[in-house]
C-alpha positions in Angstrom: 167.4 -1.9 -78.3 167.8 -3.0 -75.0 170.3 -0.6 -74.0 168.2 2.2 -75.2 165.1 0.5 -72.9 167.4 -0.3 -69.7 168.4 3.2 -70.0 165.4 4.4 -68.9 165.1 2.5 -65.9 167.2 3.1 -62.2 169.1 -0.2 -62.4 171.0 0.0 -59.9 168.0 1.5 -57.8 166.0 -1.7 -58.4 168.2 -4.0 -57.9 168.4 -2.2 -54.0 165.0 -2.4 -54.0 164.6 -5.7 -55.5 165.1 -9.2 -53.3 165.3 -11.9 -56.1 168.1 -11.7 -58.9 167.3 -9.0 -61.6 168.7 -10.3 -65.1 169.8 -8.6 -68.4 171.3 -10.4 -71.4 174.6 -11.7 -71.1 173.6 -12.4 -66.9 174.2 -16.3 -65.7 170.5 -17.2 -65.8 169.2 -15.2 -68.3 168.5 -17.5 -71.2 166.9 -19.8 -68.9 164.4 -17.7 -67.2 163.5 -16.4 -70.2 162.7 -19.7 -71.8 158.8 -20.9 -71.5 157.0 -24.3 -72.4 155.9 -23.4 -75.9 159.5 -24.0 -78.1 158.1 -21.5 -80.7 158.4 -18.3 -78.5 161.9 -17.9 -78.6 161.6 -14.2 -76.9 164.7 -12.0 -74.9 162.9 -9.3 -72.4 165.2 -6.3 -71.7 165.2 -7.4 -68.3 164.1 -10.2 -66.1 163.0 -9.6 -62.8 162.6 -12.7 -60.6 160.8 -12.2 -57.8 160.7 -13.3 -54.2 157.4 -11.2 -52.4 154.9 -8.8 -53.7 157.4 -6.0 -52.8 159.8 -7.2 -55.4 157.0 -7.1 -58.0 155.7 -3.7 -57.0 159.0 -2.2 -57.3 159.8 -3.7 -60.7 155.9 -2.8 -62.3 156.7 0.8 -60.6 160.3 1.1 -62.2 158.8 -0.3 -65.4 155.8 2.5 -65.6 158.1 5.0 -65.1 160.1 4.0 -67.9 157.2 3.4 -70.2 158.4 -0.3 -70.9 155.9 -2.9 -71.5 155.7 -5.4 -69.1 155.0 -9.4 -68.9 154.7 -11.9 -66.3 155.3 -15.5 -65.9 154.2 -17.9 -63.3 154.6 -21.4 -64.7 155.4 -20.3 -68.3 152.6 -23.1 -69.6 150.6 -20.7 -71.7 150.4 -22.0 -75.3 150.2 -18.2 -76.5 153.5 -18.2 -74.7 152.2 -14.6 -73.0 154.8 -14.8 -70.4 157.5 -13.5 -72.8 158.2 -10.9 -75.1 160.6 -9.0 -76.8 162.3 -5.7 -75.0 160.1 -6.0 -72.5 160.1 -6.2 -68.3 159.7 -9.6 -67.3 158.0 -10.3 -64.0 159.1 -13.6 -62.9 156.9 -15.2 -60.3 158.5 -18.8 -60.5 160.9 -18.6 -57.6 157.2 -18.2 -55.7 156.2 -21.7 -55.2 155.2 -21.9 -51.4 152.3 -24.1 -50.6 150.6 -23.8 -46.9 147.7 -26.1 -46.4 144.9 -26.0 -43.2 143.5 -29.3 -43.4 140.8 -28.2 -41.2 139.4 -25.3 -43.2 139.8 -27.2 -46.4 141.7 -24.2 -47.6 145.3 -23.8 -48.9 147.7 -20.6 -49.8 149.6 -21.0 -53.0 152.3 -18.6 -54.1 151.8 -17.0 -57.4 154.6 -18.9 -59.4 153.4 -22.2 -58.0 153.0 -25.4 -60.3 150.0 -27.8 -60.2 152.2 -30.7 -59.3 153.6 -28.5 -56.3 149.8 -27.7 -55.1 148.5 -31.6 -55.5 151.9 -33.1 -53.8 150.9 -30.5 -50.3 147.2 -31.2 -50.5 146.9 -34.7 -51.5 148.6 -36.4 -48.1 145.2 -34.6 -46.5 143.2 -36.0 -48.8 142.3 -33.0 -50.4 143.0 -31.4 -53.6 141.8 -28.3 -55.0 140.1 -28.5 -58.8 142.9 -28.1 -61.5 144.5 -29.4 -64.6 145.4 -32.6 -66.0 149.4 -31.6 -66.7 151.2 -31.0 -63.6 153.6 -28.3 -64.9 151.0 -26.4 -65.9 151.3 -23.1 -63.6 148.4 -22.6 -61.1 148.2 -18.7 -61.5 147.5 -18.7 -65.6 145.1 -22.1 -65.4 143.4 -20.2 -62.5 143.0 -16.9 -63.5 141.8 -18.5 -67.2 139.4 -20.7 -65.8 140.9 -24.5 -65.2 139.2 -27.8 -66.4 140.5 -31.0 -65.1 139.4 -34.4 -63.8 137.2 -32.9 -60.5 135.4 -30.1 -62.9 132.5 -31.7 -63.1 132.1 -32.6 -59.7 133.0 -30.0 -58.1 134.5 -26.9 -60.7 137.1 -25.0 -62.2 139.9 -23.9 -60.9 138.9 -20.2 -60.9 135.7 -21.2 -58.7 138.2 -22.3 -55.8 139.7 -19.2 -55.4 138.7 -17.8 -52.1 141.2 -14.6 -51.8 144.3 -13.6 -53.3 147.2 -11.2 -52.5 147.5 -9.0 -55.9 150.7 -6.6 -56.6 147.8 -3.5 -58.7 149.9 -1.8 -61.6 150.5 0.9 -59.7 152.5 -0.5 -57.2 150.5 -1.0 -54.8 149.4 -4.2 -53.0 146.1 -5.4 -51.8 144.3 -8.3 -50.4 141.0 -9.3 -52.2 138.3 -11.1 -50.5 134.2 -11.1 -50.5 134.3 -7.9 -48.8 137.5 -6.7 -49.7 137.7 -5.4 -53.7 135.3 -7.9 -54.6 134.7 -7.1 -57.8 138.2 -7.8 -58.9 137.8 -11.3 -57.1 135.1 -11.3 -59.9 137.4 -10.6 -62.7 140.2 -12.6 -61.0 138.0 -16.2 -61.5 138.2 -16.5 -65.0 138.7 -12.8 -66.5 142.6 -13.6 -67.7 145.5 -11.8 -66.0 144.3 -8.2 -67.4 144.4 -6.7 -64.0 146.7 -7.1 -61.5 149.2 -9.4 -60.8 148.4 -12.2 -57.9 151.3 -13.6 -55.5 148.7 -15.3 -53.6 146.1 -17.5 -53.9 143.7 -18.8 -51.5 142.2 -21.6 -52.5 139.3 -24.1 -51.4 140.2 -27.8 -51.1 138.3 -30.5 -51.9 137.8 -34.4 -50.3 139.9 -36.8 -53.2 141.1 -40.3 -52.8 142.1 -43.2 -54.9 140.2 -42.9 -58.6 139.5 -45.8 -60.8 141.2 -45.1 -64.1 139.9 -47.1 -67.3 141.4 -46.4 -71.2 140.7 -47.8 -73.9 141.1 -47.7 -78.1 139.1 -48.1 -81.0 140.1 -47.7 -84.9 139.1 -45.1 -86.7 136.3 -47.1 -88.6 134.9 -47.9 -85.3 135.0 -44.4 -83.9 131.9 -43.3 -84.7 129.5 -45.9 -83.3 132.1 -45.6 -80.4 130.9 -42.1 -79.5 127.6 -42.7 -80.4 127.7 -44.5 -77.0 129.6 -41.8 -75.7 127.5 -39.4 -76.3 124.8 -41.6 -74.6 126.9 -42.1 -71.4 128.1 -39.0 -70.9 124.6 -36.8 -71.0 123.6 -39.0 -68.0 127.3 -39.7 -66.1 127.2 -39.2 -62.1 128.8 -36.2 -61.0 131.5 -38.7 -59.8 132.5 -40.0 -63.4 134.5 -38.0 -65.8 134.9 -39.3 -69.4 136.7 -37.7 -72.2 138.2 -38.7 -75.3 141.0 -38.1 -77.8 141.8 -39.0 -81.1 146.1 -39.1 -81.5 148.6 -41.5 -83.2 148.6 -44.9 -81.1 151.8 -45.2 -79.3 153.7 -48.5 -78.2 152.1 -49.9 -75.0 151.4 -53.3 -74.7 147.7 -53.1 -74.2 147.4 -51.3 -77.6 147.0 -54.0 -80.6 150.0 -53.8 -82.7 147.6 -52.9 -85.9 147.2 -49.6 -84.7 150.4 -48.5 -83.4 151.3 -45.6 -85.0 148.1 -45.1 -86.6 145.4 -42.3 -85.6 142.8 -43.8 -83.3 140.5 -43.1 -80.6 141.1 -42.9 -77.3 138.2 -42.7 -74.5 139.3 -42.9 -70.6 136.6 -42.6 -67.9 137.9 -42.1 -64.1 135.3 -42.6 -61.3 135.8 -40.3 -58.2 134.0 -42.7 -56.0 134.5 -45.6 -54.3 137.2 -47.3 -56.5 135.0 -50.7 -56.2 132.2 -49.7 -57.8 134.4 -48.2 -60.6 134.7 -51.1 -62.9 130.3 -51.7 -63.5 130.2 -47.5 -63.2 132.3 -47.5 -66.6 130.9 -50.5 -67.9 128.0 -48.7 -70.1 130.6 -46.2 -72.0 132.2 -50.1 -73.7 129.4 -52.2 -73.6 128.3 -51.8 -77.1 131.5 -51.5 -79.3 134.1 -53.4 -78.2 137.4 -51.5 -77.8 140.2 -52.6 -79.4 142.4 -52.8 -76.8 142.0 -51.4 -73.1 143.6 -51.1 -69.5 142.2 -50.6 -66.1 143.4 -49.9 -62.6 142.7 -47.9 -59.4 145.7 -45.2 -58.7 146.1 -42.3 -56.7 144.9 -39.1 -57.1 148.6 -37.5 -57.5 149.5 -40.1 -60.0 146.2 -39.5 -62.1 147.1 -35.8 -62.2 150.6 -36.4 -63.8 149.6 -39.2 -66.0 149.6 -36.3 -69.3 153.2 -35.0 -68.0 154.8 -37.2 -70.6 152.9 -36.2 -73.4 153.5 -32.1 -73.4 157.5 -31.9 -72.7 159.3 -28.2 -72.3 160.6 -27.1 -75.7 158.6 -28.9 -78.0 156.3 -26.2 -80.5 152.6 -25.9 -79.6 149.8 -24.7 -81.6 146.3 -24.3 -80.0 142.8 -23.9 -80.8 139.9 -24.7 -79.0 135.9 -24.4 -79.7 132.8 -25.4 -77.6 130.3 -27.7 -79.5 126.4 -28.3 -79.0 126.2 -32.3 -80.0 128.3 -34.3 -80.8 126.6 -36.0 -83.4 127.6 -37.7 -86.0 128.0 -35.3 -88.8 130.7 -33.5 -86.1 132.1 -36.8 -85.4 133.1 -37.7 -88.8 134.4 -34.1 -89.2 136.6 -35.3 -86.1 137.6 -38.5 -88.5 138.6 -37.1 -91.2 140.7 -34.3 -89.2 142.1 -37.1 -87.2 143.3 -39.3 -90.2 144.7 -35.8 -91.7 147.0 -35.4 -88.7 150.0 -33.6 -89.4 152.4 -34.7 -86.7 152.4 -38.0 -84.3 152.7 -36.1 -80.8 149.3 -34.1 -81.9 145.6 -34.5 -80.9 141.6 -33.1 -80.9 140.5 -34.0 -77.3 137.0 -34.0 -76.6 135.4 -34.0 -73.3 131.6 -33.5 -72.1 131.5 -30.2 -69.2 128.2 -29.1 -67.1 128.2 -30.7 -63.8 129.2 -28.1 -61.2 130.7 -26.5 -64.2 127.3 -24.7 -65.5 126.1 -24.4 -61.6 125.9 -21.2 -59.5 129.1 -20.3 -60.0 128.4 -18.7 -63.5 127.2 -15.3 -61.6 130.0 -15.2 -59.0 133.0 -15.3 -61.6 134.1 -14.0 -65.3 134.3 -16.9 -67.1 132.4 -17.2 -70.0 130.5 -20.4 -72.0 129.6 -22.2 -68.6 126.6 -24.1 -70.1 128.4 -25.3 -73.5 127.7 -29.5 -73.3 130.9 -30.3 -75.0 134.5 -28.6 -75.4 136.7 -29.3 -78.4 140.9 -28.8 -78.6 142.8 -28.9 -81.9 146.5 -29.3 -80.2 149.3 -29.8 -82.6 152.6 -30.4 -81.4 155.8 -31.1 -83.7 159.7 -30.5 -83.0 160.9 -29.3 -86.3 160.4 -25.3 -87.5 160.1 -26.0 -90.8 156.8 -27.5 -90.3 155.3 -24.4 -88.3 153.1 -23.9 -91.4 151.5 -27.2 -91.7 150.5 -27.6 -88.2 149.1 -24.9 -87.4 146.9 -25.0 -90.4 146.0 -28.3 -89.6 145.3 -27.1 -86.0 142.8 -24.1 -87.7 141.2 -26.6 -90.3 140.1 -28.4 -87.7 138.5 -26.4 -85.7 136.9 -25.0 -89.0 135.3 -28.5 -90.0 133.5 -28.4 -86.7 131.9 -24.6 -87.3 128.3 -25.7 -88.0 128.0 -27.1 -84.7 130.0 -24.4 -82.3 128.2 -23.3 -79.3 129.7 -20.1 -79.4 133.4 -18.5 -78.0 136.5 -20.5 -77.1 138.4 -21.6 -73.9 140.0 -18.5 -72.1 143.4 -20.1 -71.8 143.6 -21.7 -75.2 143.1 -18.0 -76.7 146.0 -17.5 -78.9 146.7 -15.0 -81.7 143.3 -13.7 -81.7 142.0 -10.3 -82.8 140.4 -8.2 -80.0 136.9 -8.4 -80.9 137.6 -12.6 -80.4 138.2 -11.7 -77.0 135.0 -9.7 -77.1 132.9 -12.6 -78.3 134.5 -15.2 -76.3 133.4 -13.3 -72.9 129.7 -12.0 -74.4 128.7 -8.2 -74.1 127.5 -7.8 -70.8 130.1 -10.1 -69.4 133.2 -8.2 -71.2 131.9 -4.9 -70.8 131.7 -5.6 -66.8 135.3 -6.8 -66.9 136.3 -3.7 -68.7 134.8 -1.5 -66.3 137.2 -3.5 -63.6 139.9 -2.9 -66.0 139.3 0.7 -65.6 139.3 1.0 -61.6 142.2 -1.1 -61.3 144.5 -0.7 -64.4 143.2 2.2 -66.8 146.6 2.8 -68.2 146.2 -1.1 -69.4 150.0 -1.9 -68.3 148.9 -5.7 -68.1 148.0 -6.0 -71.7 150.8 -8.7 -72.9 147.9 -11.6 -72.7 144.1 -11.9 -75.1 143.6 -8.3 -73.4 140.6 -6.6 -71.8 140.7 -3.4 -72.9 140.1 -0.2 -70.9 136.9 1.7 -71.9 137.6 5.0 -70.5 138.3 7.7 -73.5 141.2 9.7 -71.6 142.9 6.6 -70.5 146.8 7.1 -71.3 148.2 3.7 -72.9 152.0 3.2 -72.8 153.2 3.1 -75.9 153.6 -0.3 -78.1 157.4 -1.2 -78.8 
């Protein structure tokens, strides 16, 4: 099969054309740039095409058109739906693109397209500054962006896809453009938060953000404790300063010390508040969330902002099998929280978990009109993440991973997470963005990629009637 596909496409004339390495099976390399975070894709693209500038990926999407060969891209290769990869495909590979240039005084930075979120916080945070992102710093800043982007400042100050300022985008044409306010601003629209349906971005400008030490407090309580637990929760976090962030997690209890030895290895919950603010007033700013139920076990100290944003590193290794699903909730009350209970105590696998967390903040301010992502006002956002090691029990967790998400239906808000979409039908992707909002990002779609050669990820699908699609292989 890939013969017959690589015989459509100049080779040789590529690889002239083409700066980075250009692999095919059987290459030194290969197997490992084809490999992504999610240990269930287990993919091989015809050809693998790792880029060095925006020229190298406007010559590969132009050989690949020609050829009529569907075509992915990776930047970090963090996408639970594993979207990077596919089968006899083109491969775009962004991750040799990792620059990071910083201009403390504008509070801006430029970020390659194959950058990581480790590599962005490590050049920012010796400013003091740090733009909005993830809590997993291997996640890759072009699919977190372009999908939206919670983390520890969204509530403060936004997501991820609210930071970006401009971008340098590679159109599936070829051709390459710079996209600002006034320049092709309606695809810096669709860019914050409408997926990675419509161009591919080398470049990010971003927006920075004042950050320095954070107070960091965790704690654990048993499972017959949870709900009173986040009863007070739910109290604290409806009225939390825009400089605390408090989310929770129920997951098999691990070894640390600070843990009591009854619950090790059991399913508890976990609740960790980090204040942004002065670190000294951190400990009475978090002393309301466990001032009514006593946590079982808990640990406290003031760290920097770098080591807060690799603290979940550990937790999500490369190669391990993901399944994802997320929902936004309107309460959590208590009928959802014992749902949560029971899911928790039905856990399939010890490295799995249902994190919880409350949003608004500057997530549901002004930025709901000046980007695509969807669900801004939802008060609470709800993840289902089972992760095992073993193959044979693919069936189990994912069930478990849909069951609980199901448990919690009476109480949705409505959609999903953009980046936690995975193997979803396309009217999904319809409801998760709303009419109006999907029908204006289809109407992008159509100006900038009609023949829908970006359509490997939860696609937004051209309108236009005569629009030629390549063909599925």
């Amino acid at each position: 099969m890939h013969e017959e596909i690589l015989s459509g496409i100049a080779l040789t004339d590529l690889r002239s054309e083409h700066r980075g390495p250009v692999l095919v099976l059987g290459d030194p390399g290969y197997d490992e740039a084809r490999r992504v975070w999610n240990g269930m894709h287990d993919r091989r693209p015809a050809l693998i095409a790792r880029c060095l500038t925006a020229s190298d990926v406007s010559a590969v999407l132009r050989h690949a058109v020609a050829a009529d060969v569907p075509v992915t891209v990776r930047g970090g290769g963090h996408n639970v739906a594993g979207t990077a990869v596919s089968d006899d495909s083109v491969m775009i590979d962004l991750s040799l693109m990792r620059a990071v240039t910083v201009d403390p005084a504008a509070e801006q930075a430029e970020a390659e397209g194959g950058c990581l979120l480790g590599e962005v916080d490590a050049a920012t945070a010796p400013h003091g500054l740090a733009c909005p992102a993830g809590v997993v710093s291997h996640t890759g800043l072009g699919g977190l962006a372009l999908g939206g982007g919670y983390g520890w400042l969204a509530r403060k100050w936004g997501l991820t896809c609210d930071h970006i300022l401009a971008a340098e985008v590679v159109l599936p044409d070829g051709s390459v453009v710079e996209v600002s306010e006034s320049q092709h601003p309606e695809l810096l629209w669709a860019l914050r938060g409408g997926g990675g349906n419509f161009g591919i971005v080398t470049r990010f400008t971003l927006r920075l953000r004042p950050v320095g030490p954070v107070y960091h407090h965790a704690a654990v309580f048993g499972p017959d404790e949870a709900p009173a637990a986040l009863e007070e929760y739910r109290r604290f976090a409806a009225g939390q300063s825009s400089d605390m962030h408090a989310v929770g997690a129920f997951k098999v209890a691990g070894q640390q010390e600070w843990i009591p030895e009854r619950l090790r290895g059991e399913p508890a919950l976990f609740l960790t508040a980090v204040w942004l603010g002065d670190p000294a007033d951190g400990p009475a700013a978090v002393a309301p969330l466990f001032g009514t139920v006593e946590p079982a076990g808990s640990v406290a100290r003031v760290m920097p902002y770098l080591e807060l944003q690799g603290l979940g590193d550990h937790g999500e290794p490369h190669g391990n099998r993901y399944f994802t699903k997320s929902c936004y909730l309107s309460d959590l009350a208590s009928d959802p929280v014992a749902e949560l209970v029971e899911a928790a105590r039905d856990i399939r696998s010890p490295l799995s978990s249902i994190d919880f967390e409350f949003l608004c903040g500057a997530i549901s301010g002004p930025a709901n009109e000046e980007s695509a992502f969807p669900r801004r006002e939802a008060p609470y956002i709800c993840t289902a993440s089972a992760q095992w090691i073993d193959p044979q029990h693919d069936a189990e967790n994912i069930a478990w991973t849909r069951n609980t998400v199901a448990r919690l239906a009476a109480w949705t808000y409505g959609g999903a997470y953009v980046n936690y979409l995975q193997d979803e039908p396309a009217d999904r992707v319809v409801e998760v963005y709303g009419d109006a909002r999907y029908r204006r990002l289809a109407a992008v779609k159509n100006s900038y990629d009609p023949r829908n050669v970006l359509r490997s990820n939860q696609n937004i699908r051209p309108t236009s009637g005569t629009a030629h699609l390549p063909s599925e292989r």
